[in-house]
C-alpha positions as CSV (number, residue, x, y, z in Angstrom):
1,X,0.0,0.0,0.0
2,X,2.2,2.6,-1.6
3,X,2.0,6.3,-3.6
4,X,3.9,5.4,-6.8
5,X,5.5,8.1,-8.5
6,X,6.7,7.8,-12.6
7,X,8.0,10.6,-13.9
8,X,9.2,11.0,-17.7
9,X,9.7,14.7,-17.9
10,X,7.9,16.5,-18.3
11,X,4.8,14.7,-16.9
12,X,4.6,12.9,-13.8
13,X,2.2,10.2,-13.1
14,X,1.5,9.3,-9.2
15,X,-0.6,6.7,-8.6
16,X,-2.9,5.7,-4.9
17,X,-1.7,2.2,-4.5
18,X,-3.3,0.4,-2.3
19,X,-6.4,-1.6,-4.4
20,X,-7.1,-4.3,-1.8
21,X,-8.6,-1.7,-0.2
22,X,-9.9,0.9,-2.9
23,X,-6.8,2.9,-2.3
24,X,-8.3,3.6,1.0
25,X,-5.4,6.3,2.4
26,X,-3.4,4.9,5.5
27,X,-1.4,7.6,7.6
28,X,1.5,6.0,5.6
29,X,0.0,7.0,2.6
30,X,-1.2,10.5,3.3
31,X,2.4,10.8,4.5
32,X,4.1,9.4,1.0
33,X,1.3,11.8,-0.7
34,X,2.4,15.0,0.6
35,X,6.0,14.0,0.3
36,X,6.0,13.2,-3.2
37,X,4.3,16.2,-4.4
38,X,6.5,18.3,-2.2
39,X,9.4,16.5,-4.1
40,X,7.7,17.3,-7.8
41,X,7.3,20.8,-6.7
42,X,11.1,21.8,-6.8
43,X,11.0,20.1,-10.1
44,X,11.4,22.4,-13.0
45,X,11.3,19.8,-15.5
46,X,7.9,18.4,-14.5
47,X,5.4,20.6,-16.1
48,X,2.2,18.5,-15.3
49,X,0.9,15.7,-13.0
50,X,-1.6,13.4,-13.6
51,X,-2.8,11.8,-10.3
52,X,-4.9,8.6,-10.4
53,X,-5.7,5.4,-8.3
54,X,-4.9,1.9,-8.8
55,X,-7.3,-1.2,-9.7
56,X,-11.0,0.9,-10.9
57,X,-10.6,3.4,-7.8
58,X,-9.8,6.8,-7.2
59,X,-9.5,6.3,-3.5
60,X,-11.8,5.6,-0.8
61,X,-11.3,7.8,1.9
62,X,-8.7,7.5,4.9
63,X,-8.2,3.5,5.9
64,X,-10.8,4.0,8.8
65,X,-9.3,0.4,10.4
66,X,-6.4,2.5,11.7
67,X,-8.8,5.3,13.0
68,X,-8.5,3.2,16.7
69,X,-5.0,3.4,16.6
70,X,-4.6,6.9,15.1
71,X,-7.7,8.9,15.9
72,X,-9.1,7.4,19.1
73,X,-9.5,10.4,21.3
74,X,-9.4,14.7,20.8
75,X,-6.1,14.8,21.0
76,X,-5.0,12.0,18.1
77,X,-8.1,13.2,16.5
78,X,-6.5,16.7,16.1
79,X,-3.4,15.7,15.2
80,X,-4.5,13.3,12.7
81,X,-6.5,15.8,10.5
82,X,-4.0,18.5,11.6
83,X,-0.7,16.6,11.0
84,X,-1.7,14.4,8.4
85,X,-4.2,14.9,6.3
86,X,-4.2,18.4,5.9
87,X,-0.6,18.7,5.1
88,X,-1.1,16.3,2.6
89,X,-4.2,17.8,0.8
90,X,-1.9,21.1,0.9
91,X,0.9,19.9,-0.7
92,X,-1.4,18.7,-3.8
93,X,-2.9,22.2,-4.0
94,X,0.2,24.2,-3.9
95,X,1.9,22.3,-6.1
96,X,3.6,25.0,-8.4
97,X,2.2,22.5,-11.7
98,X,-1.4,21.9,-13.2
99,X,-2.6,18.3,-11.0
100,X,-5.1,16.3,-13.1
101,X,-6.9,14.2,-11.1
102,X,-8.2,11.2,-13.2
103,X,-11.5,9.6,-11.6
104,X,-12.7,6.3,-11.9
105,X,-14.9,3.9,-9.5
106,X,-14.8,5.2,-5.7
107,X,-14.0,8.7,-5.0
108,X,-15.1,9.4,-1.5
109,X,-14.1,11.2,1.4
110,X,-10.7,11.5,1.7
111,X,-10.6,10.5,-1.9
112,X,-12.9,13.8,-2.3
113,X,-11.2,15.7,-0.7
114,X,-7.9,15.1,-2.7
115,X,-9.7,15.1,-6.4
116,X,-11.4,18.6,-5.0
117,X,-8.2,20.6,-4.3
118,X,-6.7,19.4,-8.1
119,X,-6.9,21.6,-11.0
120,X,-9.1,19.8,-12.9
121,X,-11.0,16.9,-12.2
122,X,-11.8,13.8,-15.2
123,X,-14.1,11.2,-14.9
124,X,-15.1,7.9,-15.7
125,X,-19.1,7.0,-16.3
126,X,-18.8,5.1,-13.5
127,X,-17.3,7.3,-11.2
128,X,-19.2,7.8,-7.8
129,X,-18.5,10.8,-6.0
130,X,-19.2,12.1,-2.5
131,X,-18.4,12.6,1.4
132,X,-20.9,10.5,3.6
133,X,-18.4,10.9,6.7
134,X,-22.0,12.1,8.7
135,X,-22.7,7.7,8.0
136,X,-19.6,7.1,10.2
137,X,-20.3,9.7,13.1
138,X,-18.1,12.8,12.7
139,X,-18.0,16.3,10.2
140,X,-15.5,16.7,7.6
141,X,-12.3,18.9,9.6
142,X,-12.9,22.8,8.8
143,X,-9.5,22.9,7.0
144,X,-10.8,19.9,4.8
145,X,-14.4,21.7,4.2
146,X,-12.6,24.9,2.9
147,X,-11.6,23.5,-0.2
148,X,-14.9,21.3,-1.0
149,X,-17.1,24.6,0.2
150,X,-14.9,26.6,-2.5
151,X,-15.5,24.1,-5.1
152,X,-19.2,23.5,-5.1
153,X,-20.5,26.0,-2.6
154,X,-22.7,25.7,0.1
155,X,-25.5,24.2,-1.1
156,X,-23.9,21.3,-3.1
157,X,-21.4,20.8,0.1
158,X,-24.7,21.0,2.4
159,X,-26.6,18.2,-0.1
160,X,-23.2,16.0,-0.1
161,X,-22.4,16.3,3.7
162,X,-25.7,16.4,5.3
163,X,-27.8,13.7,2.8
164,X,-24.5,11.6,2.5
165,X,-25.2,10.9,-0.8
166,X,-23.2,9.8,-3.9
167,X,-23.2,11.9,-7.3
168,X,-22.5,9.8,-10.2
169,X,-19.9,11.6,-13.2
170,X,-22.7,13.2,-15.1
171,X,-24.4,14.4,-11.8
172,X,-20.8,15.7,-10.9
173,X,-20.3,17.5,-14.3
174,X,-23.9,19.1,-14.2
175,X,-22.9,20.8,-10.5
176,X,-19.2,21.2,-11.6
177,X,-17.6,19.2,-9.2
178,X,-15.8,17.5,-12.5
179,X,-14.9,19.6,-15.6
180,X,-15.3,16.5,-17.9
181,X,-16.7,13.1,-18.4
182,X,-15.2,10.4,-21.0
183,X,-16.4,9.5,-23.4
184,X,-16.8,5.6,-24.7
185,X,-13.0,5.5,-25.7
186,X,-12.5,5.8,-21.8
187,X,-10.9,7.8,-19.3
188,X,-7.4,6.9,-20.3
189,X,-7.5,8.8,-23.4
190,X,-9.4,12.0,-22.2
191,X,-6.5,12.6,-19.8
192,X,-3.7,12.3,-22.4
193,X,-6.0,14.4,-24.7
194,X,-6.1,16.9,-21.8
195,X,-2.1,16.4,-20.8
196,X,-1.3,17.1,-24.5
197,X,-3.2,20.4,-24.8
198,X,-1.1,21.4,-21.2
199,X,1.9,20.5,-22.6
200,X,1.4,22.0,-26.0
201,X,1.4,26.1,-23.9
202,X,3.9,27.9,-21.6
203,X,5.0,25.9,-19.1
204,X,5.6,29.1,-17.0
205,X,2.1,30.3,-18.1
206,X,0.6,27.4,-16.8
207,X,2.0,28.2,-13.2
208,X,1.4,31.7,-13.0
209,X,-2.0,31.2,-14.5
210,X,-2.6,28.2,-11.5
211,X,-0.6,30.8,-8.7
212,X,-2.9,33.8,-9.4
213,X,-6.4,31.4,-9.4
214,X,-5.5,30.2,-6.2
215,X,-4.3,33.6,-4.9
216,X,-7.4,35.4,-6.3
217,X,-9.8,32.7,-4.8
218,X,-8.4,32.4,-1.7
219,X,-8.4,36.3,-1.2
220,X,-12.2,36.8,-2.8
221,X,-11.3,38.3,-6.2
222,X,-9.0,40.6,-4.2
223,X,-5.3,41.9,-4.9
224,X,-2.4,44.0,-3.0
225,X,-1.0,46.4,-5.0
226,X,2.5,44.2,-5.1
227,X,0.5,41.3,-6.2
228,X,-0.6,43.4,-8.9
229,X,3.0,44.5,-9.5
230,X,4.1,40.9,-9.4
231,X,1.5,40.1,-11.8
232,X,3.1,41.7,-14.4
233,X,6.8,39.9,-14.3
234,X,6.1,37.6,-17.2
235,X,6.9,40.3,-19.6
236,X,10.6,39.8,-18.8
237,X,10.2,36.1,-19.0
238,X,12.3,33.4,-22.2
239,X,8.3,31.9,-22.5
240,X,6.6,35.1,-23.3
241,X,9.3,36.2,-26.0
242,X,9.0,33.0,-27.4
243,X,5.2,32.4,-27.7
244,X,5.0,36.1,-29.5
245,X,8.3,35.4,-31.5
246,X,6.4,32.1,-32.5
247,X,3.3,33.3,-33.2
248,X,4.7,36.5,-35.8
249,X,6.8,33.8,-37.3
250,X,4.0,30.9,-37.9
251,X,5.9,28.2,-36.1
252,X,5.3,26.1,-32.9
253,X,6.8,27.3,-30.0
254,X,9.3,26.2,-28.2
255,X,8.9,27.0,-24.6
256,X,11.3,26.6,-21.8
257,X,9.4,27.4,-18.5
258,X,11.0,30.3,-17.5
């Protein structure tokens, strides 16, 4: 029960390993999670991450048979969500490259909460999505909520968390918890579809566009003045000479990422 990392740059493939258990997350795993994306994030040659689950799955939650050992009482409780899980969902967010999360079978809970805080989320027909933690006595963690409640807003989140039920990929889509749904040629081939038209722009563009979305959401649509200023750097960037140079000459660019 491993996270499995293949990496032939400039994409990255990482993969929830643990199918006995349908990639259920043990403390181990959350652990490996936020430690490999921490490692792809100092990678400059890794322009985009395709994150995915073994055997049909996306991931079934946290393993809730170690929840006696690890998250018995308030005090392992906190440090649990605090410690573990959180640091791992934050390392997946603020990774510096666009993370596609690529959705099949079971993606609940935990599993939710790691698809939510992706850039963009693909799924299989058969994808079941949700987070009925309320069935197993106890809320999702208010750092854990943040992202979901930015994603959908409050009255999907409020349907999901308080009815505990289960959307199914075209539900998903309509509320835009998912951007897309395969089509009958599967889910394999809408994420390289998706990777190639990534790969194909700026590789610096792509992070500064993912930077300021996150910034910009996170502060309500609201910038400082430096922000602003800081906004503007890409003029002096090898990329943005490039993709105008490119475009004037009628040839494909070729970008660098910085």
């Amino acid at each position: 029960m491993t996270i499995q990392c293949e990496t032939q740059a400039p994409l990255a493939r990482v993969t929830l390993d643990a199918p006995a258990r349908q990639n259920a997350l043990s403390v181990a795993m959350w652990h490996g999670l936020r430690q490999t994306f921490d490692d792809l994030a100092g990678r400059d040659d890794i322009h985009c991450i395709v994150l995915r689950g073994a055997g049909g799955n996306f991931a079934a939650g946290a393993d809730i048979t170690e929840f006696p050992r690890q998250r018995f009482d308030l005090a392992s409780g906190r440090r649990y969500h605090l410690e573990v899980i959180e640091p791992a969902l934050r390392a997946v967010r603020e990774a510096p490259q666009p993370v596609i999360a690529a959705i099949e079978g079971s993606c609940v809970g935990g599993g939710l909460e790691i698809a939510g805080v992706c850039d963009l989320r693909l799924a299989a027909p058969g994808s079941r999505l949700g987070a009925p933690v309320g069935k197993l006595g106890f809320p999702l963690a208010l750092p854990e909520l943040v992202p979901l409640l930015r994603l959908v807003g409050i009255a999907l989140a409020s349907d999901l968390l308080l009815t505990g039920r289960l959307l199914d990929a075209h539900e998903a889509l309509a509320a835009g918890l998912v951007q897309r749904v395969c089509a009958a040629d599967g889910l394999d081939a809408l994420v390289d579809e998706v990777v190639r038209a990534l790969l194909a722009g700026s590789p610096l563009a792509a992070r500064l566009n993912k930077r300021n979305l996150r910034m910009l959401a996170d502060q309500g649509g609201q910038y400082s003045a430096g922000q602003l200023d800081d906004s503007f750097g890409f003029f002096s960037s090898d990329d943005y000479t490039e993709g105008l140079n490119a475009f004037l000459a009628h040839r494909k660019p070729r970008f660098r990422g910085r």
